[in-house]
TIMIPA-442820 format. One record per residue (C-alpha): x, y, z; chain; residue number from 0; residue in three letters. Coordinates in Angstrom, 2 decimals, m for minus. Layout:
TIMIPA-442820
PT         u         v         w   chaine   num   residu
PT         X         Y         Z        A   NUM      ala
...
This chain:
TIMIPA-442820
PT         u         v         w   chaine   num   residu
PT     46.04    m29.07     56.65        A     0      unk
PT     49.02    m26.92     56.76        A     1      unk
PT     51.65    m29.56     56.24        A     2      unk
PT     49.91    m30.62     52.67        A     3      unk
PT     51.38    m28.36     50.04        A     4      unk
PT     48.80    m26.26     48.57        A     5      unk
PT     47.57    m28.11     45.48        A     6      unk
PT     46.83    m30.86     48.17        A     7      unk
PT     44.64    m29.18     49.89        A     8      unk
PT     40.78    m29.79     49.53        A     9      unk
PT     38.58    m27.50     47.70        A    10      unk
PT     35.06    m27.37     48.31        A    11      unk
PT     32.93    m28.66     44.27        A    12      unk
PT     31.27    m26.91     42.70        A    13      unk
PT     27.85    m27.70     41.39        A    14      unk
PT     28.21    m28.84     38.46        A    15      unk
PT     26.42    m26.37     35.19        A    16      unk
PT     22.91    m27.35     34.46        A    17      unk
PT     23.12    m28.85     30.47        A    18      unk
PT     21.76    m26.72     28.25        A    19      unk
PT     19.10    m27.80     25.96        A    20      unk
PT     20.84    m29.15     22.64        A    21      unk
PT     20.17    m27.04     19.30        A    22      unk
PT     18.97    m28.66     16.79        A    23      unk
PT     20.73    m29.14     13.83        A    24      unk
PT     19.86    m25.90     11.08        A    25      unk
PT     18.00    m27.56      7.72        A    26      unk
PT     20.40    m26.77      4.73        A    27      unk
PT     18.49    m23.86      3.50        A    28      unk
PT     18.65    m21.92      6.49        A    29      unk
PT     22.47    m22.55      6.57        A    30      unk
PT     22.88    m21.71      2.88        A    31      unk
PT     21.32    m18.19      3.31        A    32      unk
PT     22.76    m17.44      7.03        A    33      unk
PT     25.92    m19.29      6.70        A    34      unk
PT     28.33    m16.71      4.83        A    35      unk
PT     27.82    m13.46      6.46        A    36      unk
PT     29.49    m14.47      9.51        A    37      unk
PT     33.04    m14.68      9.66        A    38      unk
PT     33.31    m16.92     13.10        A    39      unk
PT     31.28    m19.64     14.19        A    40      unk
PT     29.96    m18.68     17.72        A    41      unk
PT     27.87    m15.95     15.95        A    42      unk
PT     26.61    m18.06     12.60        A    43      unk
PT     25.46    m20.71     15.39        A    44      unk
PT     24.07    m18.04     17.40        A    45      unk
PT     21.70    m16.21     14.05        A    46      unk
PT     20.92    m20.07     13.39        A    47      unk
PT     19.91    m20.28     16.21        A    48      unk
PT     18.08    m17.01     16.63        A    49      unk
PT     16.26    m17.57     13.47        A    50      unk
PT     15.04    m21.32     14.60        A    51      unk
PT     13.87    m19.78     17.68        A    52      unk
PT     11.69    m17.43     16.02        A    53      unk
PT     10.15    m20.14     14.16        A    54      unk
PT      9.58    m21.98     16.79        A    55      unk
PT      7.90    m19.78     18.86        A    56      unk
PT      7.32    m16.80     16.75        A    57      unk
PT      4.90    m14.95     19.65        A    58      unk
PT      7.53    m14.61     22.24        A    59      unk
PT     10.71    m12.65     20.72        A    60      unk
PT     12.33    m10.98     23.95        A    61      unk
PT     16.25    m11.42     24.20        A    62      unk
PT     15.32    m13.43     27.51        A    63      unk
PT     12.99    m15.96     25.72        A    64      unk
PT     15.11    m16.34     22.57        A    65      unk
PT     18.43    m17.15     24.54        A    66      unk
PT     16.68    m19.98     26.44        A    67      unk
PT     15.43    m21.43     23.53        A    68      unk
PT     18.21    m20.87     21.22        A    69      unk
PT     20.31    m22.74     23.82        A    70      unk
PT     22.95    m19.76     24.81        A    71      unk
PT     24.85    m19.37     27.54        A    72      unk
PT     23.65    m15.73     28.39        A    73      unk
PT     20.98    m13.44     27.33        A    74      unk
PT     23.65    m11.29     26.75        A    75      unk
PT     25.15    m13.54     23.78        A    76      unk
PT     21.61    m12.72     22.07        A    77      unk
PT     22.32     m9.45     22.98        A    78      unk
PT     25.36     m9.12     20.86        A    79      unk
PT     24.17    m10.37     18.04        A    80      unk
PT     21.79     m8.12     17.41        A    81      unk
PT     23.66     m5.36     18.37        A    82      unk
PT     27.99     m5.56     18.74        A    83      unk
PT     28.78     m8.84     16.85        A    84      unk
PT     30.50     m7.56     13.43        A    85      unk
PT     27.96     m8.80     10.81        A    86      unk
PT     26.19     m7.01      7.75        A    87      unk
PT     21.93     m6.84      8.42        A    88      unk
PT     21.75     m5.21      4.47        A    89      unk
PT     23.99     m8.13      3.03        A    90      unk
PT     21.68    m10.52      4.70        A    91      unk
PT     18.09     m8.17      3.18        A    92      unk
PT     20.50     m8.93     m0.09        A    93      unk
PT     20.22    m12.53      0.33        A    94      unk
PT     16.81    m12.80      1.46        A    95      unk
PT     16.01    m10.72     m1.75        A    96      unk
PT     17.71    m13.56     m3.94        A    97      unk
PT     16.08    m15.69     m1.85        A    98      unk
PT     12.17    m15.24     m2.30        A    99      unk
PT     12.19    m13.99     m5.92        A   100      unk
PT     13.20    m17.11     m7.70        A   101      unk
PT     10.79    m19.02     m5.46        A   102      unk
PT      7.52    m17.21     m6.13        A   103      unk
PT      8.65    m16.41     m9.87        A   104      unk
PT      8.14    m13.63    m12.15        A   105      unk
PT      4.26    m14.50    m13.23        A   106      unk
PT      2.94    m10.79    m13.12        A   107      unk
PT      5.38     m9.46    m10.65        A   108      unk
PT      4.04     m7.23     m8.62        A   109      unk
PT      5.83     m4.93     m6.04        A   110      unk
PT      3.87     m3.74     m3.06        A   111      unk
PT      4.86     m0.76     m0.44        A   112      unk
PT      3.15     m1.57      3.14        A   113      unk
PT      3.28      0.91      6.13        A   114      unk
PT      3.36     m1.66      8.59        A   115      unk
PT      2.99      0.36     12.35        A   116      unk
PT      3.30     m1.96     15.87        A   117      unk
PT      2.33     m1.10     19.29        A   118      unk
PT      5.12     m0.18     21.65        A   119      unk
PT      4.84     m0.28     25.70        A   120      unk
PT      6.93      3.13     26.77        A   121      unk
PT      8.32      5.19     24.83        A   122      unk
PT     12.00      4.03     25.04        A   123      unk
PT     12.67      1.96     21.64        A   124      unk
PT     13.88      3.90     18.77        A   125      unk
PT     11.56      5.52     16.66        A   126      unk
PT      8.23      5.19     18.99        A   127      unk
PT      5.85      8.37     18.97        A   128      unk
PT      2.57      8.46     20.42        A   129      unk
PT     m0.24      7.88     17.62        A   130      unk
PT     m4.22      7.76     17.99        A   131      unk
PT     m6.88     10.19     19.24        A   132      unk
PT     m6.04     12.59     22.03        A   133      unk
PT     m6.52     10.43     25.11        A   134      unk
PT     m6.40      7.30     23.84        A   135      unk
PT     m3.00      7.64     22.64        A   136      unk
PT     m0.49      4.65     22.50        A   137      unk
PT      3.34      4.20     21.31        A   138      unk
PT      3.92      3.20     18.20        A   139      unk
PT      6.55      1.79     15.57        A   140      unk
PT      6.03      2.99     12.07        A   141      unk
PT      7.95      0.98      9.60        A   142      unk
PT      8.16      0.58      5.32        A   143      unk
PT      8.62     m2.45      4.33        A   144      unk
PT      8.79     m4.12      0.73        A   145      unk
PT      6.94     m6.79     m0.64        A   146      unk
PT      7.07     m9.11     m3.68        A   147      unk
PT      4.05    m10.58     m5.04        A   148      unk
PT      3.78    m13.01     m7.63        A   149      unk
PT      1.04    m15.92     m8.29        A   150      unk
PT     m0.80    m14.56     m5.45        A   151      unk
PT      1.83    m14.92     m2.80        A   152      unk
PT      4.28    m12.38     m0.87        A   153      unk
PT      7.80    m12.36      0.40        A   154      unk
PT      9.49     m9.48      2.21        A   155      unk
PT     11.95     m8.25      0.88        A   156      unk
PT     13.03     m4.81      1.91        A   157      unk
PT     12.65     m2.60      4.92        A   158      unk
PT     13.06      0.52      6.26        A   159      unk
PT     12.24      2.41     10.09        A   160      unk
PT     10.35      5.71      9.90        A   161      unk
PT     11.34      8.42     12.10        A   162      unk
PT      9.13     10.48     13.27        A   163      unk
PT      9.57     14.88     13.43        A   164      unk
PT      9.88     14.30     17.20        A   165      unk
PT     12.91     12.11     16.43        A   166      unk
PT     14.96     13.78     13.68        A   167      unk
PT     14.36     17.23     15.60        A   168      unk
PT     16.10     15.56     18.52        A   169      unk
PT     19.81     14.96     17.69        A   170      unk
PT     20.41     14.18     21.21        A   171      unk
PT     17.68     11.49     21.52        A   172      unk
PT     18.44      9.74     18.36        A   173      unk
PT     21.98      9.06     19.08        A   174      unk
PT     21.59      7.19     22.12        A   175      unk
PT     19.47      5.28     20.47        A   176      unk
PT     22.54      4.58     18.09        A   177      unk
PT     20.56      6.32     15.07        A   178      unk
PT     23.29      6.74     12.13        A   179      unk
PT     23.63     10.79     11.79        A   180      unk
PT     23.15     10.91      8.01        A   181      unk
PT     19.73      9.43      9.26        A   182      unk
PT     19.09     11.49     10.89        A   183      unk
PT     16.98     13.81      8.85        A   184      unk
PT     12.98     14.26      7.17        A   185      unk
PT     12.07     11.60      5.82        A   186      unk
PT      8.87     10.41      4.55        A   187      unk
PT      7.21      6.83      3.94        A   188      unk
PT      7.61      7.59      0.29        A   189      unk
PT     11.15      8.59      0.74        A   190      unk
PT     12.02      5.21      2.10        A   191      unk
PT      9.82      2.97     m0.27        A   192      unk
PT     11.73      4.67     m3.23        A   193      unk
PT     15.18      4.03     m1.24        A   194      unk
PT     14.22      0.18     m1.40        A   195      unk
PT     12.31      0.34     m5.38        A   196      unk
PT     15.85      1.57     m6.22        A   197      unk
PT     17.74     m1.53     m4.87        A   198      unk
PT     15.21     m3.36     m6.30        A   199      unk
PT     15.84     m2.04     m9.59        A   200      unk
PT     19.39     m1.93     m8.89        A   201      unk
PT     19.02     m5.65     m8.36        A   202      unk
PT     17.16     m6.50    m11.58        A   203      unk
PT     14.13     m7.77     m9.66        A   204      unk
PT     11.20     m8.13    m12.22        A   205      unk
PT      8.93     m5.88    m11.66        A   206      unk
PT      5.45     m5.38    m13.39        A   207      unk
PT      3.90     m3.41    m11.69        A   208      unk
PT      3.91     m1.27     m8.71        A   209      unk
PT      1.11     m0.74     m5.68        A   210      unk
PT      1.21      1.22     m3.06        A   211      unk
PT     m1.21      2.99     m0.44        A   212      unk
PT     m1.86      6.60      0.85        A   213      unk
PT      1.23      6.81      2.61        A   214      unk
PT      3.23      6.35     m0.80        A   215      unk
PT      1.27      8.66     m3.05        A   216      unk
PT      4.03     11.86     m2.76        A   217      unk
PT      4.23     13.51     m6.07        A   218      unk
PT      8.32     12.78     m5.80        A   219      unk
PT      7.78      8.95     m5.77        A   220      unk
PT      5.27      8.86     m8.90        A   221      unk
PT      7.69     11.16    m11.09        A   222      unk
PT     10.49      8.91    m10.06        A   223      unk
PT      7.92      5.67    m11.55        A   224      unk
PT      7.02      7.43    m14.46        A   225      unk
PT     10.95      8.36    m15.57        A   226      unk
PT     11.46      4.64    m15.02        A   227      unk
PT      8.17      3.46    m16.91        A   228      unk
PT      7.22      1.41    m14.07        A   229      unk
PT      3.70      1.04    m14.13        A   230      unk
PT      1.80      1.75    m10.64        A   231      unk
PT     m1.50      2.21     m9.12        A   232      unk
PT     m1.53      4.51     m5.67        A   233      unk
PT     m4.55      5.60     m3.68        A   234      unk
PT     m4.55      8.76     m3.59        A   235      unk
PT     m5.02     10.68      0.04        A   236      unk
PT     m7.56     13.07      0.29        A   237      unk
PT     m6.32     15.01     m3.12        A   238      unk
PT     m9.43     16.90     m4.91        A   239      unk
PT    m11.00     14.98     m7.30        A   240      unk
PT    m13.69     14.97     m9.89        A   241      unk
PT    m17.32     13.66     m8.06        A   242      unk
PT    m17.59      9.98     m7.52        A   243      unk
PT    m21.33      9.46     m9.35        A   244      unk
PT    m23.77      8.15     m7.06        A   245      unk
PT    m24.38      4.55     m6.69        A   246      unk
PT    m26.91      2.62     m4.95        A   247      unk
PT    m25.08      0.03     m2.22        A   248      unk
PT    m23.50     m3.08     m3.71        A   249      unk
PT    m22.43     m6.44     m1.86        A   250      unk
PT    m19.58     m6.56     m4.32        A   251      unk
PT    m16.78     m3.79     m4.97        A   252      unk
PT    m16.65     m1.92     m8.25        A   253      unk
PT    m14.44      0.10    m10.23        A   254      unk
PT    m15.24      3.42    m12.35        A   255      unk
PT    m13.44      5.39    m14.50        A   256      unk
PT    m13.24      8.99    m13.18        A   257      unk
PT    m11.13     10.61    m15.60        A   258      unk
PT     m8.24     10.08    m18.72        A   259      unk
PT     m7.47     13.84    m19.16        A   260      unk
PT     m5.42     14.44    m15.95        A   261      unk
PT     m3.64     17.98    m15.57        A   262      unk
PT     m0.13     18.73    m14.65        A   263      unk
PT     m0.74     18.55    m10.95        A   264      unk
PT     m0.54     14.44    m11.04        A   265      unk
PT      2.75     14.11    m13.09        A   266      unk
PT      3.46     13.95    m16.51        A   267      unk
PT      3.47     10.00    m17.57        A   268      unk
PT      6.13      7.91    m19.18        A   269      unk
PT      6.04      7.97    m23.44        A   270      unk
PT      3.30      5.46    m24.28        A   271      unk
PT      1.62      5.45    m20.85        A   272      unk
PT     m1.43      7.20    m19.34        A   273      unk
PT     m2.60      8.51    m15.91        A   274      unk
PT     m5.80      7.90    m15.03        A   275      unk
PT     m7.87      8.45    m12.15        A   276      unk
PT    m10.26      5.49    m10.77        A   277      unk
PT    m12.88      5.56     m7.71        A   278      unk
PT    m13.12      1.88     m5.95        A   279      unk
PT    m16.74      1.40     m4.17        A   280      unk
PT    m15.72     m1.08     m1.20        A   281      unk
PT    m18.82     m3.62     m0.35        A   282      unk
PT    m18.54     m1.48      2.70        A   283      unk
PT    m20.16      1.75      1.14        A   284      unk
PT    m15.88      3.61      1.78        A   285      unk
PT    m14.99      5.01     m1.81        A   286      unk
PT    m11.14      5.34     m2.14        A   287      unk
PT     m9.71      7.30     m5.37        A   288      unk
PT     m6.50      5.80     m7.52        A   289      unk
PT     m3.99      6.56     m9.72        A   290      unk
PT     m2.92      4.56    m12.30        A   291      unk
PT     m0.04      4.55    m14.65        A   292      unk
PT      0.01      2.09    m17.06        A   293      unk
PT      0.21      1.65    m21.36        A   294      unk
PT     m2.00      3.07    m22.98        A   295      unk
PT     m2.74      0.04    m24.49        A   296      unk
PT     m3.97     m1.70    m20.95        A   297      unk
PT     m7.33     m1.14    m20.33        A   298      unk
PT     m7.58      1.11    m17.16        A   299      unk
PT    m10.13     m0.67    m14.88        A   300      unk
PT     m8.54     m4.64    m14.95        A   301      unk
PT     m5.43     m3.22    m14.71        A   302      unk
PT     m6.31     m1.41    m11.62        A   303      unk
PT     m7.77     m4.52    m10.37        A   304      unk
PT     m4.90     m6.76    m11.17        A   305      unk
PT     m2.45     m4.18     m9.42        A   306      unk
PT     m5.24     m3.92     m6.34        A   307      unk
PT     m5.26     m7.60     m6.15        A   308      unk
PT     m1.52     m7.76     m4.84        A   309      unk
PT     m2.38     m5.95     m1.71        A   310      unk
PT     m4.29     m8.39      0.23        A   311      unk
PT     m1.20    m10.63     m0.67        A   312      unk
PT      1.03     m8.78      0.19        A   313      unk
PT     m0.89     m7.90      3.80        A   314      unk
PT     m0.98    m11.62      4.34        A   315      unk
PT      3.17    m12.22      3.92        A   316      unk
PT      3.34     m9.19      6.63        A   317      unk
PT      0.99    m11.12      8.66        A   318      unk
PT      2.81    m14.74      8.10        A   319      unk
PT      5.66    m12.62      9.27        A   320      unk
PT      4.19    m11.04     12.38        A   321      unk
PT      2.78    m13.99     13.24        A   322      unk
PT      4.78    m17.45     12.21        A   323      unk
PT      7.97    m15.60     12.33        A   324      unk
PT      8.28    m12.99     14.83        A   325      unk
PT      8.66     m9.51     12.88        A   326      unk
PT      7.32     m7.26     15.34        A   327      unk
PT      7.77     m9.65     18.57        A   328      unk
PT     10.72     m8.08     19.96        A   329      unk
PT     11.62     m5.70     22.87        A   330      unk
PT     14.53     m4.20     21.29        A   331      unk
PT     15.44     m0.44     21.79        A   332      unk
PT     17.94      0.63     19.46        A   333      unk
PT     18.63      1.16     15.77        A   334      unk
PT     20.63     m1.38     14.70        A   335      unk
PT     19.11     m4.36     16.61        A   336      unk
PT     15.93     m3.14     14.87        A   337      unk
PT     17.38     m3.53     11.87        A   338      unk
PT     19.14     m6.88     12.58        A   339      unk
PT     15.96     m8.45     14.35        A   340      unk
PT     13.98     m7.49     11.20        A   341      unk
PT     16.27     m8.71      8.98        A   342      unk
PT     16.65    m11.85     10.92        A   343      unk
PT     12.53    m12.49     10.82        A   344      unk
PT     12.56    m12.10      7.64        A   345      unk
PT     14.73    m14.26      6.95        A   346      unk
PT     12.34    m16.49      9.22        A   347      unk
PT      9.88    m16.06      6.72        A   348      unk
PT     11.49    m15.61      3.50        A   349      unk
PT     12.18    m19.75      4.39        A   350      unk
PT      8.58    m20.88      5.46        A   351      unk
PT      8.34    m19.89      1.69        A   352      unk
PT      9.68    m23.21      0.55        A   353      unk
PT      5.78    m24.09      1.12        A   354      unk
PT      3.98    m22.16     m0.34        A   355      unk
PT      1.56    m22.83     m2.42        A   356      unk
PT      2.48    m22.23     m6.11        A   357      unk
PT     m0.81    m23.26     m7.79        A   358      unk
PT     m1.95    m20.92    m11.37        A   359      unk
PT     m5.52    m20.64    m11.80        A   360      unk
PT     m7.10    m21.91    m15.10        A   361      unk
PT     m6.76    m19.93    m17.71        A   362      unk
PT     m3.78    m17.77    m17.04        A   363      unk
PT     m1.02    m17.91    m18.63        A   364      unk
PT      2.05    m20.27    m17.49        A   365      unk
PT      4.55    m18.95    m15.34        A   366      unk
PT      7.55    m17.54    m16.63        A   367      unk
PT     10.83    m18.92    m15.36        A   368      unk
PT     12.50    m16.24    m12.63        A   369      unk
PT     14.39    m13.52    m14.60        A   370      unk
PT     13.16    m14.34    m17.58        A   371      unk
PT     10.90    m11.28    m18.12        A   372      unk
PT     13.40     m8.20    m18.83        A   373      unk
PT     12.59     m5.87    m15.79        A   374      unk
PT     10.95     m2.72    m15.66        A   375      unk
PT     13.26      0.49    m15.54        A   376      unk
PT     15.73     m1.14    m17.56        A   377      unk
PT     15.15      0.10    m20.93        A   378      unk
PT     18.41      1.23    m22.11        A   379      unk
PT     16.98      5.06    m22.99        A   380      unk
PT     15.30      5.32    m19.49        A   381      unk
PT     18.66      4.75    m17.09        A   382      unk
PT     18.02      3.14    m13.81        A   383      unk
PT     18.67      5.86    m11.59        A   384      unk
PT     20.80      6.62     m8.38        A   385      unk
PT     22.75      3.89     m6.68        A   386      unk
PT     20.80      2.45     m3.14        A   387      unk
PT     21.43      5.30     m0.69        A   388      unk
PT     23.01      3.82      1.92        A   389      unk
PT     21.94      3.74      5.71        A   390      unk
């Protein structure tokens, strides 16, 4: 009315905000290894809440998906965590680290490297390249990630995103996808699994041994394990070897001893250790050729065995992650959300640890208490090595 002042006036409501589902309060753990690397709360809420999602509902991982069930206002808030709010993804990798060592223990630590490659729809998240047979080709995500293994169970705790020649040839193309220029560069799988066996080192995880597959065989990596004397068994890729003697078919898998006097060409191994070259016989009829460096005081083939033995745990703590804590289940396109969202699922995982079985077979010995073996690379004659490059 126009003789009402202003303020008077009526206004038409407005319907009033839908509630938004309440977040449950974060268990102490989760809070104790999220908590501190967030400077303001909207943001430690939000990576609480990102992480319970994820656990929740590992399978479904877009921005969309997590924001309804994390309870925030906007996809957009999800958004920004994983890729403008100020936090630290490698301080976080720190404290999952310090996280999942003390809870599996040091009883035969083992350290396994795991190419670990997801399917991609398009081809615009960073780091996809087409991969397969020519015409059945599909996008994929190649990353490195690091494992510890100890009583038969895995944690992750390192990673790394492989970028392929069609990336680091294409300056242009990697930095819209926010790709850090020193980055931005050759790099192979065994470059980045020795970037994270140096901050584990540099960390003074215990380490007895090291596995690794084809991808992590370069001649580079093994000289850096042998300066180090950490012992490691590699399969070798398609390298010339002596004959594998024939065998008729077993049901069971078998070891043999191809050869003790290995030339130059396979490294030169640390004082008091040997290389020696091993054929495994798969119940499947494959035969895949190995490495080892260990004392020359271990016997070759049950040390093989014991290393080989960490890699179906450590494939089933990638697997945990993929599927109970939504590693690969995300739709994000640049660099440093894939880093974050990692980092973030594995710190998913790293707490689904707290139940995990911790059982020692009969016979073996008892578990040491965590840090109580010295770890390997830290003889005092034998110096660590570089610092952790940074990313």
């Amino acid at each position: 009315m126009p003789g009402l002042p202003r303020s008077s006036r009526s206004r038409p409501s407005r319907p009033a905000a839908p509630d938004r589902p309440a977040r449950p309060p974060a268990p102490p753990e989760m809070l104790a290894l999220l908590g501190g690397h967030f400077a303001r709360a909207e943001p430690r809420d939000l990576a609480l809440a990102y992480v319970q999602a994820l656990l929740a509902d590992p399978a479904r991982g877009s921005a969309v998906e997590i924001a309804a069930r994390a309870g925030a206002g906007s996809v957009w808030s999800t958004q920004r965590l994983l890729t403008r709010t100020v936090w630290d993804a490698d301080l976080l990798r720190d404290s999952v680290r310090s996280h999942v060592v003390p809870r599996l223990g040091a009883s035969g630590p083992c350290v396994v490297l795991c190419r670990h490659e997801t399917v991609r729809a398009g081809t615009g998240a960073v780091a996809v390249a087409p991969a397969g047979a020519v015409g059945r080709e599909r996008n994929t995500q190649v990353a490195a990630l690091l494992c510890y293994v100890s009583r038969g169970v895995g944690g992750l705790i390192d990673r790394e995103l492989y970028l392929p020649p069609r990336w680091t040839s294409d300056p242009e193309r990697c930095a819209r996808a926010g790709v850090p220029p020193e980055r931005v560069r050759p790099q192979s799988m065994a470059d980045l699994g020795q970037e994270m066996l140096e901050r584990a080192v540099a960390a003074s995880v215990p380490i007895g041994w090291v596995f690794g597959g084809p991808e992590f065989a370069d001649p580079g990596l093994r000289r850096w394990l042998c300066l180090r004397r950490l012992p490691f068994c590699v399969e070798l890729p398609q390298i010339p070897g002596p004959p594998v003697p024939p065998a008729e078919p077993r049901q069971n898998e078998s070891w043999q001893l191809l050869s003790r006097s290995l030339g130059a060409a396979f490294g030169r191994p640390a004082p008091g250790f040997g290389l020696t070259l091993l054929a495994r016989r798969h119940p499947s009829g494959r035969i895949s050729r190995f490495l080892l460096h260990a004392s020359l005081s271990a016997p070759g083939i049950p040390a093989a065995r014991t290393m080989a033995a960490a890699g179906p745990a450590a494939a089933r703590a990638v697997h945990e992650a993929d599927a109970r804590a939504g590693l690969s289940s995300h739709h994000v396109r640049s660099w440093v959300a894939w880093y974050r969202h990692t980092t973030l699922a594995m710190t998913a995982a790293a707490l689904r640890l707290e139940a995990a079985p911790r059982t020692v077979k009969a016979g073996s010995p008892h578990p040491a208490k965590p840090g109580s073996p010295q770890p390997a690379g830290t003889d005092p004659s034998h110096p660590r090595g570089p610092a952790p490059r940074s990313r």
